[in-house]
C-alpha positions in Angstrom: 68.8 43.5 -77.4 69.0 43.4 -81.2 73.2 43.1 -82.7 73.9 42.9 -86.2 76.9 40.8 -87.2 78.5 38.8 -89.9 79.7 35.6 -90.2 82.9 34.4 -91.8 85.2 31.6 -92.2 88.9 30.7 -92.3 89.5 27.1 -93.5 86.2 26.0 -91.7 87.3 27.9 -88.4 84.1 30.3 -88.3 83.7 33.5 -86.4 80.9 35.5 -85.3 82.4 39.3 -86.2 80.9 42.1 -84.8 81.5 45.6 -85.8 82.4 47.4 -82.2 84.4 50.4 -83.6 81.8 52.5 -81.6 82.1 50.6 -78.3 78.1 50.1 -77.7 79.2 46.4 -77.0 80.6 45.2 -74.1 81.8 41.7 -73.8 79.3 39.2 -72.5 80.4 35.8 -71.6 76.5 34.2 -71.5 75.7 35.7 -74.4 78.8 35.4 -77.1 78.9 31.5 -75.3 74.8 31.2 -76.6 75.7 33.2 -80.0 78.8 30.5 -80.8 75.8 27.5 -79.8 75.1 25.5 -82.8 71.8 24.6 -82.0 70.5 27.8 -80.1 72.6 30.3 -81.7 74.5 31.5 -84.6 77.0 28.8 -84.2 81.0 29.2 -84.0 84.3 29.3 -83.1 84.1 32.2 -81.6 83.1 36.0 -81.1 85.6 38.4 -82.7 84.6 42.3 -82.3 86.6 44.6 -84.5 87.2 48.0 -82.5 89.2 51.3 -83.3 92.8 51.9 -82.0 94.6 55.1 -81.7 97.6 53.7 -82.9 96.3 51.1 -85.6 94.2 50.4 -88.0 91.8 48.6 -85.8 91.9 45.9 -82.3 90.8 42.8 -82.4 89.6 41.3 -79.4 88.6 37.3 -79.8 86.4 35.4 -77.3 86.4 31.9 -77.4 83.1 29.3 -78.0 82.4 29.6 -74.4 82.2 33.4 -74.3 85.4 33.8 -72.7 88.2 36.1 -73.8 91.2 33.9 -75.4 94.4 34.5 -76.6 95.5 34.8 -80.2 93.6 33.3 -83.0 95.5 33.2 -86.3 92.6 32.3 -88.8 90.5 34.9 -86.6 92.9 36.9 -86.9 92.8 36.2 -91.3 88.8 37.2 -90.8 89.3 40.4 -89.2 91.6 41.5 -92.0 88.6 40.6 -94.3 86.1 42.0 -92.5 88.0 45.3 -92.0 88.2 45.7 -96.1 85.1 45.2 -96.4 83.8 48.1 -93.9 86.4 50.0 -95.7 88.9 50.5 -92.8 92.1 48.9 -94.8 92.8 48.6 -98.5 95.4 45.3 -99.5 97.8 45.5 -96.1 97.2 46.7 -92.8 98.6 46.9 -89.1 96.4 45.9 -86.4 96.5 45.2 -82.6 95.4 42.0 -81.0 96.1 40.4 -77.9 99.2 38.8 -78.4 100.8 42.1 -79.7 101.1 44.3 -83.3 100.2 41.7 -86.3 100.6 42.6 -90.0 97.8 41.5 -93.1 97.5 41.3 -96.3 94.6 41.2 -98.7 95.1 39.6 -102.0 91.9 38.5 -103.5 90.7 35.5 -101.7 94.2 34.8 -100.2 94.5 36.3 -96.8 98.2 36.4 -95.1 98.9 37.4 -91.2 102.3 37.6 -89.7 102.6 36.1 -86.5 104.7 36.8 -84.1 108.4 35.6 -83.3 109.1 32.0 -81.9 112.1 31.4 -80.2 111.2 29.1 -77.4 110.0 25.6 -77.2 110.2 22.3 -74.9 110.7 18.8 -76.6 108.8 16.1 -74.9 109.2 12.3 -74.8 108.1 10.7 -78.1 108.9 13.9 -80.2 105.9 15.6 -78.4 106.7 19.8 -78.1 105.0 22.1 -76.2 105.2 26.3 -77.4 103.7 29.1 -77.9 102.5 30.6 -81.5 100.4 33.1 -79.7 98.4 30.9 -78.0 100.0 27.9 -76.3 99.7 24.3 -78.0 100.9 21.0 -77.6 101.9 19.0 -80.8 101.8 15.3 -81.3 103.5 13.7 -84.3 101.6 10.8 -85.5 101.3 8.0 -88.0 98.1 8.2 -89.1 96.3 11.5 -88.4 92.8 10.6 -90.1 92.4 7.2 -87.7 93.0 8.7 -84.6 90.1 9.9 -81.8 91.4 13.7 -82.0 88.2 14.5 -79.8 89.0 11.7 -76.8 93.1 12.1 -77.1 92.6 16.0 -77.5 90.8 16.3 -74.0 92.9 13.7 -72.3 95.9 15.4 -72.8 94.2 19.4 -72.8 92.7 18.4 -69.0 95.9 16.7 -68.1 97.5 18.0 -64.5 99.8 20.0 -66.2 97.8 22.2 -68.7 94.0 21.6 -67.1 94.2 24.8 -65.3 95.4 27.3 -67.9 94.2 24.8 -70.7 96.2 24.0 -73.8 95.4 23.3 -77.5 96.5 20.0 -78.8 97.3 19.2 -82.4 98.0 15.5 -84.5 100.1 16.0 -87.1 101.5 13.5 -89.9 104.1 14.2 -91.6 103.5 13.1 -95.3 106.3 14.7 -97.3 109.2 17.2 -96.2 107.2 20.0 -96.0 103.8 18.6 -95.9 101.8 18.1 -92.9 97.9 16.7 -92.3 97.0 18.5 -88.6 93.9 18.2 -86.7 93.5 20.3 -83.3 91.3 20.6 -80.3 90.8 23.7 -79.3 90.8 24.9 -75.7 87.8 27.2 -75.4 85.6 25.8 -78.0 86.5 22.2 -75.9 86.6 20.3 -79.3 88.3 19.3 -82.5 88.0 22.5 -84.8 88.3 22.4 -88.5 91.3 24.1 -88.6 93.7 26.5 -86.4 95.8 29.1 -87.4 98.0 28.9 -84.6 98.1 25.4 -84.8 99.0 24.7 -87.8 101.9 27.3 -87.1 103.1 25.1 -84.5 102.5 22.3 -86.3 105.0 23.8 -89.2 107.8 25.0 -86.3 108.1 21.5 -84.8 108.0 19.6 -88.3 111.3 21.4 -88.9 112.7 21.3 -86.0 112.0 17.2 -86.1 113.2 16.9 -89.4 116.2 19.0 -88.5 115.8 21.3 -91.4 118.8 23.5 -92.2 118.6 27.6 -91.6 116.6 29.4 -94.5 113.1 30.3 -95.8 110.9 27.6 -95.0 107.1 26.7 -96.5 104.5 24.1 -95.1 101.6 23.1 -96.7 99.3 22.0 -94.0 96.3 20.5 -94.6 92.8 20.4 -92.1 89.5 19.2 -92.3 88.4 23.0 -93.5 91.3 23.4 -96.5 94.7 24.4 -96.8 96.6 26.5 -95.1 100.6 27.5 -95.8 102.8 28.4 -93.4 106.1 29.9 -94.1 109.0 31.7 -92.2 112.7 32.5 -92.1 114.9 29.7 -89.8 117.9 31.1 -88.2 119.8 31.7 -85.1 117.6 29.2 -83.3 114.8 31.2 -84.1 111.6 31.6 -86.0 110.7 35.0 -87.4 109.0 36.2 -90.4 106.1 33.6 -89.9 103.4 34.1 -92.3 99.8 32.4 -92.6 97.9 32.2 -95.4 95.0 31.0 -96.8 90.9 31.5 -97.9 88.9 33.8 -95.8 85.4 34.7 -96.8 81.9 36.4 -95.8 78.9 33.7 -95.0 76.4 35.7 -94.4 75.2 38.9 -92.3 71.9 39.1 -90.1 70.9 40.1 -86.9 70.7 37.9 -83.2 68.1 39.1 -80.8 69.4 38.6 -76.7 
């Protein structure tokens, strides 16, 4: 079998895209898990396939490095909105469906924004620890020194915990380094290693700096630094509540070619 696709990246989190809108592929765990391979494949973060919607502009369904399906993927999520203005499906804002629910984009040159979805519940752990949900579930660690610590060994320790080794969790290290300033580093559940950057984690990461620092009600922006770039996260604080989360940052076409099996 012969599949064109593209590759992008989203702060260094890369994607396999794949224009589905015609349905002629079906999901494949073996094979998107040997197209995500480094060495024997394509090599990425995952499998994204871009397919029509009756009700939106398009779907996106996101597997993860192992081929299976996964929950939300915010910097996946920035890619699809690239990729769908550059097959000439959306112009500079769009509403599209993805697994976690109805997301809104925006295409401004290079800058890519998504809105995620509401957060209104968390769980505060011993040692300033949270666990929540951003569309896919994380666990954040606040730390003194993110760039010393084994992110790969402490990521897995805690991700195949008792608690989360079933369902799997993603875990980020975050130091705080001014009020609204975070460095974050994540392992990923699914691609089973530190990624250069998540979307949904650095969300997190942003929620629980506030809540830590007890910031008042109001608009809110985080600059959040990875190993892949910058991201910002902003949203609107109130009523014990985060809403009008937006994430922002680069997005860009790699390259385009085509994967035999």
């Amino acid at each position: 079998m012969l599949q064109h696709f593209y590759k992008y990246q989203g702060a260094g989190n890369d994607f396999v895209m794949i224009d589905n809108r015609l349905q002629t592929l079906l999901p494949d765990k073996t094979r998107f898990a040997r197209w995500c391979h480094r060495r024997f494949g394509v090599g990425a973060d995952g499998v994204i396939l871009l397919q029509q919607h009756p009700d939106y502009d398009f779907e996106m369904r996101y597997f993860n490095a192992d081929g299976g399906e996964g929950s939300m993927c915010g910097n996946g999520g920035r890619c699809a909105i690239a990729f769908a203005q550059h097959l000439g499906i959306i112009q500079q804002k769009t509403i599209f469906l993805a697994t976690d629910g109805t997301h809104e984009g925006e295409f401004s040159e290079h800058i890519i924004s998504l809105k995620m979805n509401k957060v209104q519940q968390w769980q505060k752990r011993q040692n300033s620890d949270f666990v929540l949900d951003t569309g896919s579930p994380h666990y954040v660690r606040f730390v003194e020194n993110a760039a010393a610590i084994d992110a790969f060994a402490l990521g897995k320790s805690i991700r195949y915990s008792p608690e989360f080794e079933q369902k799997g969790i993603n875990v980020n290290f975050v130091q705080q380094t001014a009020t609204c300033t975070l460095q974050v580093r994540t392992y990923e559940r699914g691609v089973e290693d530190e990624t250069f950057a998540c979307g949904t984690g650095v969300t997190a990461a942003a929620i629980t700096s506030a809540l830590l620092q007890q910031l008042p009600e109001g608009n809110h922006t985080f600059d959040c630094h990875t190993q892949g770039g910058l991201l910002k996260v902003s949203f609107v604080y109130a009523d014990d509540a985060f809403s009008e989360i937006w994430l922002q940052g680069g997005a860009e076409r790699v390259f385009e070619g085509t994967i035999f099996g």
